[in-house]
C-alpha positions as CSV (number, residue, x, y, z in Angstrom):
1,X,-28.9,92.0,94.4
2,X,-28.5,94.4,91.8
3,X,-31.3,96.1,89.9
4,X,-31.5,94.2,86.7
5,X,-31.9,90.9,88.9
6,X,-34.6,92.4,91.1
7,X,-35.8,93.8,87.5
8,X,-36.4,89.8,86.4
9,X,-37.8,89.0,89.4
10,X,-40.3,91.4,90.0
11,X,-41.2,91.0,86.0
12,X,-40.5,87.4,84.7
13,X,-41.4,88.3,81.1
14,X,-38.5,91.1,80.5
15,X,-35.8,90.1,79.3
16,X,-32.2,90.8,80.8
17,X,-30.7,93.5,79.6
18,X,-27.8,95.1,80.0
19,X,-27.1,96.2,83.6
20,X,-25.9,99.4,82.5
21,X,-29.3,100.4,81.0
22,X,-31.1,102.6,83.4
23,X,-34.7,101.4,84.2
24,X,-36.3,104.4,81.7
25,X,-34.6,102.4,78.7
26,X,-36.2,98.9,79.3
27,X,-39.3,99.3,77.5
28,X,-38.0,100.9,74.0
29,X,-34.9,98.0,74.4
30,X,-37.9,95.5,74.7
31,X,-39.7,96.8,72.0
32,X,-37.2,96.8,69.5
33,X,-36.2,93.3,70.6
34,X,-39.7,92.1,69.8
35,X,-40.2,93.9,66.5
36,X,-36.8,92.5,65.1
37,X,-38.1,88.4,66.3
38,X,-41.7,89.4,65.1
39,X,-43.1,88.6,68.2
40,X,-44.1,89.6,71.6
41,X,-41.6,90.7,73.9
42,X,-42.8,88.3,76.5
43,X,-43.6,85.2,74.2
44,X,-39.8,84.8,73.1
45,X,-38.4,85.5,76.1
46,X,-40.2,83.1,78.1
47,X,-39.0,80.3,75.3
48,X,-36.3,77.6,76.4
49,X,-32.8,79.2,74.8
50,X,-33.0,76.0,72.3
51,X,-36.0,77.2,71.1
52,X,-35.0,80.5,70.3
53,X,-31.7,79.3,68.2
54,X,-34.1,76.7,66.2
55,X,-36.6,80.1,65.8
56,X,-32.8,81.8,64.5
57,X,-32.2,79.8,62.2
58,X,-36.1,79.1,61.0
59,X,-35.9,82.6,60.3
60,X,-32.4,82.9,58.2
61,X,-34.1,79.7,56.3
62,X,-36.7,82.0,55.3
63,X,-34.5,84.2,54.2
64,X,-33.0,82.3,51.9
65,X,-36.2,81.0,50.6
66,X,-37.5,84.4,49.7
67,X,-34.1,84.5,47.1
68,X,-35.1,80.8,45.7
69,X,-38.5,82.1,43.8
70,X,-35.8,84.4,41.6
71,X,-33.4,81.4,40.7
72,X,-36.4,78.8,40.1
73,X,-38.3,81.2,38.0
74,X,-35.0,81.2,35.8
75,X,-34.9,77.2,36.3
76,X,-38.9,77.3,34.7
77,X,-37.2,80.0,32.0
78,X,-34.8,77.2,30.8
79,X,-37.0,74.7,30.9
80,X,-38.9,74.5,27.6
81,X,-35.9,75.0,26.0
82,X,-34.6,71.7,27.8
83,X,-37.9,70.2,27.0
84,X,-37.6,70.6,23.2
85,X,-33.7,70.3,22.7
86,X,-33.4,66.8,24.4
87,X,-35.8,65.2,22.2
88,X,-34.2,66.6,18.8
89,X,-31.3,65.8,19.7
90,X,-31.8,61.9,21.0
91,X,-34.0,61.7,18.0
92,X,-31.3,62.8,15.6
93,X,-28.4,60.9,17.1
94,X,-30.8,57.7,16.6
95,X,-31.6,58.4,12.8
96,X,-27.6,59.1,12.1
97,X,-27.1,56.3,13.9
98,X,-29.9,54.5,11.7
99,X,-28.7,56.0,8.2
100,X,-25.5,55.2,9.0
101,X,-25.8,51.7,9.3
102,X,-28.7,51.5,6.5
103,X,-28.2,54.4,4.4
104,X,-29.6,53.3,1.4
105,X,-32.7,53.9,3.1
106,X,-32.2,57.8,2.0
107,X,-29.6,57.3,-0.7
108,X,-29.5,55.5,-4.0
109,X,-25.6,53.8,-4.6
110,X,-24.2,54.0,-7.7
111,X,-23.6,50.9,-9.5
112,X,-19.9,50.5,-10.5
113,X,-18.5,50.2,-13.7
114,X,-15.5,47.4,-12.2
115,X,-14.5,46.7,-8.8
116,X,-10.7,47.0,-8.6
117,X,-9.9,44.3,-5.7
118,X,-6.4,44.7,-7.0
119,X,-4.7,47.4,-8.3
120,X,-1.1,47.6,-9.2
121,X,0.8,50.8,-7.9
122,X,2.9,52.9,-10.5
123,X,1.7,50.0,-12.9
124,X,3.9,47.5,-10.3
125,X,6.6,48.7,-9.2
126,X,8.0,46.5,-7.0
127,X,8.2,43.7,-9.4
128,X,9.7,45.9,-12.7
129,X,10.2,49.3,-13.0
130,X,7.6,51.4,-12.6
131,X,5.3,53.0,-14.8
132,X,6.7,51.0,-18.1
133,X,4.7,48.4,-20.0
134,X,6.6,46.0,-19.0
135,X,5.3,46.4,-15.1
136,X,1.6,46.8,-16.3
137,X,2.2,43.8,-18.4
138,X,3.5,41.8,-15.4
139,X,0.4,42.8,-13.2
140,X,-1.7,42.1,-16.0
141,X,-0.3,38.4,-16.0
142,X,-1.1,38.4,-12.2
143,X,-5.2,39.8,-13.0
144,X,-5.1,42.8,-11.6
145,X,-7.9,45.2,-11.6
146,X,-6.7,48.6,-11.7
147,X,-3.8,50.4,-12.8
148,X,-2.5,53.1,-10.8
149,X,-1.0,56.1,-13.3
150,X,1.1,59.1,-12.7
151,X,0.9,61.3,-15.5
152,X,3.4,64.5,-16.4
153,X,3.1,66.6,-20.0
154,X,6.4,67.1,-22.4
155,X,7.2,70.0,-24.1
156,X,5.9,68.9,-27.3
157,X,2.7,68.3,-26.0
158,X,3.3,64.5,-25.1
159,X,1.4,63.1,-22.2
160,X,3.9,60.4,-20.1
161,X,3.3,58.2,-17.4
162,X,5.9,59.3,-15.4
163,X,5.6,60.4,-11.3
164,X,8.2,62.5,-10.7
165,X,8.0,66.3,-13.1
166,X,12.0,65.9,-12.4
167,X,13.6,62.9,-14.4
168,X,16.8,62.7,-11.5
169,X,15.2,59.7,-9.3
170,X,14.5,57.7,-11.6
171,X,17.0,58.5,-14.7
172,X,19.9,60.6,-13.2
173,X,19.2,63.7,-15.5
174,X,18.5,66.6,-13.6
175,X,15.4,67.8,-16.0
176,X,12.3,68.1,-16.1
177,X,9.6,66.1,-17.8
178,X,8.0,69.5,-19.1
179,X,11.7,70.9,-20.5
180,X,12.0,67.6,-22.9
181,X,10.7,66.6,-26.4
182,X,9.2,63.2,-25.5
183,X,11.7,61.5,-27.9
184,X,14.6,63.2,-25.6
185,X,13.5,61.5,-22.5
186,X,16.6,59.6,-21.2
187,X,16.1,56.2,-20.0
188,X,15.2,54.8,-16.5
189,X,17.9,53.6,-14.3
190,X,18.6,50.1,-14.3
191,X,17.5,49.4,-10.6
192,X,14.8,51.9,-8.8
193,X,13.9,51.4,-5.1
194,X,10.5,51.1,-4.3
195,X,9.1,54.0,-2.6
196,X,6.9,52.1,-0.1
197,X,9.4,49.4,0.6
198,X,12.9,51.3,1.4
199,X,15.9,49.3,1.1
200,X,14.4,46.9,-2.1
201,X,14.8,48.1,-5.3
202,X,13.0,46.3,-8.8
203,X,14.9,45.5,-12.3
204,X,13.8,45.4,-15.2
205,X,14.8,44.8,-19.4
206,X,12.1,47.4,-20.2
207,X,13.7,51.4,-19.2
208,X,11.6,53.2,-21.7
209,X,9.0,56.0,-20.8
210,X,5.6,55.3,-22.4
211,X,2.4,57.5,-23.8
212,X,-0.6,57.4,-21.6
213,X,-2.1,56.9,-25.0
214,X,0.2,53.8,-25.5
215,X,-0.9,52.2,-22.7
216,X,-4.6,52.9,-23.5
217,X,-4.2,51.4,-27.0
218,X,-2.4,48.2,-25.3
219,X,-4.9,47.7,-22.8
220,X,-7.8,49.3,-24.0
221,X,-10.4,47.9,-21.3
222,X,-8.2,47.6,-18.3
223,X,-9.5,50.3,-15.7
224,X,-7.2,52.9,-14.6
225,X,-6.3,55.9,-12.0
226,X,-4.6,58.9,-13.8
227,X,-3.1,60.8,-11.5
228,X,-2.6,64.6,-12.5
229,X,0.5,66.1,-10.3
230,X,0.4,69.9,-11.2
231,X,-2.2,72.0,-12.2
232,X,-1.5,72.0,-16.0
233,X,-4.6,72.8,-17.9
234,X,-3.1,71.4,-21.3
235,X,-1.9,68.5,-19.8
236,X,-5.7,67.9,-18.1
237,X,-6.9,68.7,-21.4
238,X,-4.9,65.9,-23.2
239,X,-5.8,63.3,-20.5
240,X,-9.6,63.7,-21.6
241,X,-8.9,63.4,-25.0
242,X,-6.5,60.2,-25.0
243,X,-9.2,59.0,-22.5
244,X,-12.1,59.3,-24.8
245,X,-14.4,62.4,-24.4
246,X,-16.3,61.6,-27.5
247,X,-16.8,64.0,-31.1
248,X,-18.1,67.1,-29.7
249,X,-15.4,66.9,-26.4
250,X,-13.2,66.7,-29.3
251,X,-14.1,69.6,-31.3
252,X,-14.3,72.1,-28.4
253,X,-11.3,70.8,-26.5
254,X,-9.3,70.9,-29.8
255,X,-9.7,75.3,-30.1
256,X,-7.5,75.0,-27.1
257,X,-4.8,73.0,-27.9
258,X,-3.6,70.8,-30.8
259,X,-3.5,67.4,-31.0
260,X,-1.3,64.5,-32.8
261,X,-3.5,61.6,-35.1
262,X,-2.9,59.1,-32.7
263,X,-5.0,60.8,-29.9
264,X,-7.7,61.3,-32.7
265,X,-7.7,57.6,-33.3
266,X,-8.1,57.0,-29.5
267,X,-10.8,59.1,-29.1
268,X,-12.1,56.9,-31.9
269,X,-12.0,53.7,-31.3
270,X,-11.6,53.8,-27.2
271,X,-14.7,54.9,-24.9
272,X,-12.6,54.8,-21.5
273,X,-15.0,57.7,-19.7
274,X,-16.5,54.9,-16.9
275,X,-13.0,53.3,-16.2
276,X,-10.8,56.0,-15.9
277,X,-10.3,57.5,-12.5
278,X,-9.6,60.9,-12.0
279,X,-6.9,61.1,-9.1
280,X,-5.2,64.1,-7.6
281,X,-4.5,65.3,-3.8
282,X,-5.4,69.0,-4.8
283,X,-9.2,70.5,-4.7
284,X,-7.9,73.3,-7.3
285,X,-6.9,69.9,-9.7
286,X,-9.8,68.1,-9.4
287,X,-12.1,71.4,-10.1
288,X,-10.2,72.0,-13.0
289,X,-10.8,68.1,-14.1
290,X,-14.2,67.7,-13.4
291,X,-14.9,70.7,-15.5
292,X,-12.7,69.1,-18.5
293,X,-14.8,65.9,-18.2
294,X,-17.7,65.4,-15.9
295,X,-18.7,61.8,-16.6
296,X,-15.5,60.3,-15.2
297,X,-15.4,59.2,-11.9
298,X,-13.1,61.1,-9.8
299,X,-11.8,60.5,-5.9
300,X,-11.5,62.3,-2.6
301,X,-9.0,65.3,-2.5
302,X,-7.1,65.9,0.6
303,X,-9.1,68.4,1.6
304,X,-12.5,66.6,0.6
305,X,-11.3,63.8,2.9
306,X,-10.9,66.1,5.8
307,X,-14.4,67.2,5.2
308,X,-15.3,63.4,4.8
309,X,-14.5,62.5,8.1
310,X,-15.5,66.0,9.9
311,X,-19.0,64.9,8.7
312,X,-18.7,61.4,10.0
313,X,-17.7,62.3,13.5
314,X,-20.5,64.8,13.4
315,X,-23.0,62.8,12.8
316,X,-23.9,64.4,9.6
317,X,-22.7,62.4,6.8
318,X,-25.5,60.1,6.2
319,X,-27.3,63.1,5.4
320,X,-25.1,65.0,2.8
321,X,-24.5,63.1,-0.9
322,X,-21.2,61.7,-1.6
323,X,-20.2,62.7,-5.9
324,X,-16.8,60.8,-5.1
325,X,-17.0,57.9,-6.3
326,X,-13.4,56.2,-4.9
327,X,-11.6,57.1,-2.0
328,X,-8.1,55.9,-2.3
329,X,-5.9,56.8,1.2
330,X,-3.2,55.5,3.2
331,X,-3.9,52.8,5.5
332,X,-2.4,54.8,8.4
333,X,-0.8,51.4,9.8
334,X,1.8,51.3,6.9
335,X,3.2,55.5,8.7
336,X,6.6,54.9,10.3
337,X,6.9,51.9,8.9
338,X,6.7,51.5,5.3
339,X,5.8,55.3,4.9
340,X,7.1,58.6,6.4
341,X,5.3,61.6,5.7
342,X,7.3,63.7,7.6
343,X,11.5,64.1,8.4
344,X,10.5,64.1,12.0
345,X,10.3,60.5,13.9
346,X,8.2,62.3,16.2
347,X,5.6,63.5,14.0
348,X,5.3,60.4,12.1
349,X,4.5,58.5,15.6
350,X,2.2,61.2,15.9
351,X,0.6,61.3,12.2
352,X,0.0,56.9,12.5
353,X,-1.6,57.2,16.0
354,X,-3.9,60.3,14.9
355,X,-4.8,58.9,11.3
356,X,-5.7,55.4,12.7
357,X,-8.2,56.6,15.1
358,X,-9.8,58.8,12.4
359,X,-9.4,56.6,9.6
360,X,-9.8,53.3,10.8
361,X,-13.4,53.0,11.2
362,X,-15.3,50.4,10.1
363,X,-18.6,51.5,10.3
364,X,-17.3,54.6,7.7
365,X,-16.1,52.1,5.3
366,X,-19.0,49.9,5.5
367,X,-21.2,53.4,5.1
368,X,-19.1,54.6,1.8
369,X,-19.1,51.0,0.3
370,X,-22.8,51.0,1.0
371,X,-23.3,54.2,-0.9
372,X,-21.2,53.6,-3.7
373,X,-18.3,54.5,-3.2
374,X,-15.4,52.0,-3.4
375,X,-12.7,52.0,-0.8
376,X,-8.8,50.9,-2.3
377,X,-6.1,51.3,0.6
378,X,-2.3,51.9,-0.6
379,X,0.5,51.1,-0.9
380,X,0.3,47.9,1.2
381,X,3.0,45.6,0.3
382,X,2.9,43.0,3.3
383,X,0.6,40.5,4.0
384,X,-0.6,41.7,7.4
385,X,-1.6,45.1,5.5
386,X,-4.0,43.0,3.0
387,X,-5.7,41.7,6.0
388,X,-6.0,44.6,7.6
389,X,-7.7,45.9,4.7
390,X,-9.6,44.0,4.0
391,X,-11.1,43.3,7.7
392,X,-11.9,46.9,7.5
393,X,-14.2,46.4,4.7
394,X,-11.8,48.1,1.9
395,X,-12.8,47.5,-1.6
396,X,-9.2,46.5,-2.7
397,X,-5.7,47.3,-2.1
398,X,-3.0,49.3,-3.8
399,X,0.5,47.6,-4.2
400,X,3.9,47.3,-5.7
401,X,3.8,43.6,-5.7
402,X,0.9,42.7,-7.3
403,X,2.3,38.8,-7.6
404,X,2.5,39.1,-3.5
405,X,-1.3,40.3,-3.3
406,X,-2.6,38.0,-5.7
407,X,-1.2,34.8,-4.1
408,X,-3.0,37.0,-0.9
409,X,-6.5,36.9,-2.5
410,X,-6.1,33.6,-4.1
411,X,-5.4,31.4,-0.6
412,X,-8.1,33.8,1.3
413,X,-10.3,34.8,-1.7
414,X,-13.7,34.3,0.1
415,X,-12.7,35.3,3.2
416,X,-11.7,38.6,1.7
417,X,-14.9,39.1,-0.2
418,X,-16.9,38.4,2.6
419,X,-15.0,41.0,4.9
């Protein structure tokens, strides 16, 4: 029997160590045994060998449990903050959702002046040419509401509703508006294509370019959109007066530029400032024309509509005041179909599928309708467009057939208005 056996036997309560250790070494191995199990040398010896492995892993527990006081005292750190932020922000996404839905409960709306169910695009121009009196006079006949204008400045000073600053589309004369004497402006083409309907075009007897101040004087209550393309001061200017600024806009607007008698007699006789629309896609614009004449009502810019929806999807909008007082956009159905921003097929497919989920929100057109501001979508020239449009809670529609759209509104009038 060898001497660490006779060793256990003679003492039950030493443990076995090593055989090599000589007999003089036993007690300090013991010893240092107990102090690392924190506990008598004897006591853990004697234990079953399944005790001692649950006593193991008791103790590397422990361990671990004296590094868990650090990580929940940062746990009780974060806590408060936890305790605060939760509430704010349940109780903030419950009043958006709240002002959202009711916001005149924070907001006064604005009455409006007209409400422009139908407005004719370019004047109508898939029925006659655009932008001549003869179109206007045809969407007149068919009661529309609104006329949509593009206007450009001659070089005599001449305001013209005209869309395109270059006369080649629509005349074949490669000028510009702003290089003519407005009695040198050739004639339209006998047969233009409509822009949001490719492959039809629209005739008409009447190729003449008119005055914006022409048209005001023939329909002198008939609300309209003036579109400003470029940002020509004179030509902003001359809008305000032919659209009726009053004497003293008058007096100070005329140390800038001169004027022809029939623009006096406008400002006269016409008091247009509450149903005519400033329109333009460009901030820079639309500062410049809001400074010219404040008391017009103007629309969303690009850039304003951006912010517009930025707001929305943030939760923020039913917060911040709205000056806009229209917001005229594309229905983004009508992209790769009946309009192609871009050259590429690609991005177009893109541009509808992005734009729709933005734009297509009924709960934001119910929210700007219920603050005031009157949704028109263009340039919808089908019948499935109107009642999308409409469904969505859209004010009115733009068109080139304003014929089309009024047959629309006449067979589903009150379904449209209830919408």
């Amino acid at each position: 029997m060898g001497l660490g056996v006779r060793a256990r036997a003679a003492w039950p309560g030493l443990p076995l160590l090593h055989p090599q250790l000589s007999p003089a070494a036993w007690p300090q191995a013991s010893s240092r045994l107990s102090r690392s199990s924190g506990c008598g040398g004897g006591q853990w010896w004697n234990q079953p060998t399944s005790i001692r492995q649950s006593a193991r892993l008791h103790n590397s527990s422990g361990t671990a449990e004296c590094a868990a006081p650090g990580a929940w005292r940062g746990s009780v750190a974060m806590s408060p903050l936890l305790y605060y932020a939760l509430p704010a922000l349940g109780s903030y996404v419950m009043l958006s959702i709240l002002l959202l839905r009711r916001p005149r409960l924070l907001h006064t709306p604005c009455v409006p002046a007209f409400c422009p169910r139908l407005a004719a695009h370019r004047g109508g121009s898939g029925e006659r040419l655009e932008n001549t009196m003869e179109a206007m006079e045809n969407s007149m006949a068919q009661r529309a509401d609104l006329l949509e204008l593009d206007c450009q400045l001659t070089q005599d000073g001449v305001v013209v509703v005209s869309h395109d600053e270059n006369l080649f589309r629509q005349s074949g004369v490669d000028r510009d508006v702003s290089s003519l004497d407005f009695e040198e402006l050739p004639l339209y083409k006998e047969e233009l294509e409509v822009y949001f309907s490719p492959g039809h075009f629209a005739h008409g007897s009447d190729r003449h370019m008119v005055r914006l101040e022409d048209v005001f004087q023939r329909f002198p209550r008939m609300p309209m959109s003036v579109e400003v393309k470029g940002e020509n001061e004179k030509l902003i200017h001359e809008v305000v007066l032919q659209a009726g600024w009053g004497a003293q806009g008058w007096k100070e607007a005329s140390l800038c530029i001169s004027t022809s008698s029939q623009i006096a007699s406008l400002v006269r006789h016409f008091d247009r400032n509450e149903i005519t629309i400033w329109a333009s896609e460009k901030s820079s614009v639309m500062k410049k024309c809001k400074a010219a004449n404040p008391e017009m009502p103007f629309s969303f810019t690009i850039s304003r509509t951006f912010w517009l929806l930025l707001l929305y999807y943030l939760g923020l909008l039913p917060f911040i005041p709205i000056p806009e007082r229209f917001f005229l956009c594309f229905l983004p159905t009508i992209i790769n179909r009946t309009y192609f921003p871009f050259s590429c097929p690609r991005l177009n497919q893109l541009a509808a599928v992005v734009s729709k989920w933005l734009i297509m929100r009924k709960s934001l057109i119910q929210h700007l309708e219920q603050r005031g501001v009157q949704v028109i979508f263009w340039c919808l020239n089908e019948e499935s467009d109107f009642e999308v449009a409409y469904n969505l809670g859209a004010t009115g529609v733009m068109t080139d057939y304003p014929t089309a759209l009024r047959h629309y509104l006449d067979n589903h009038g009150a379904a449209a208005w209830v919408s």
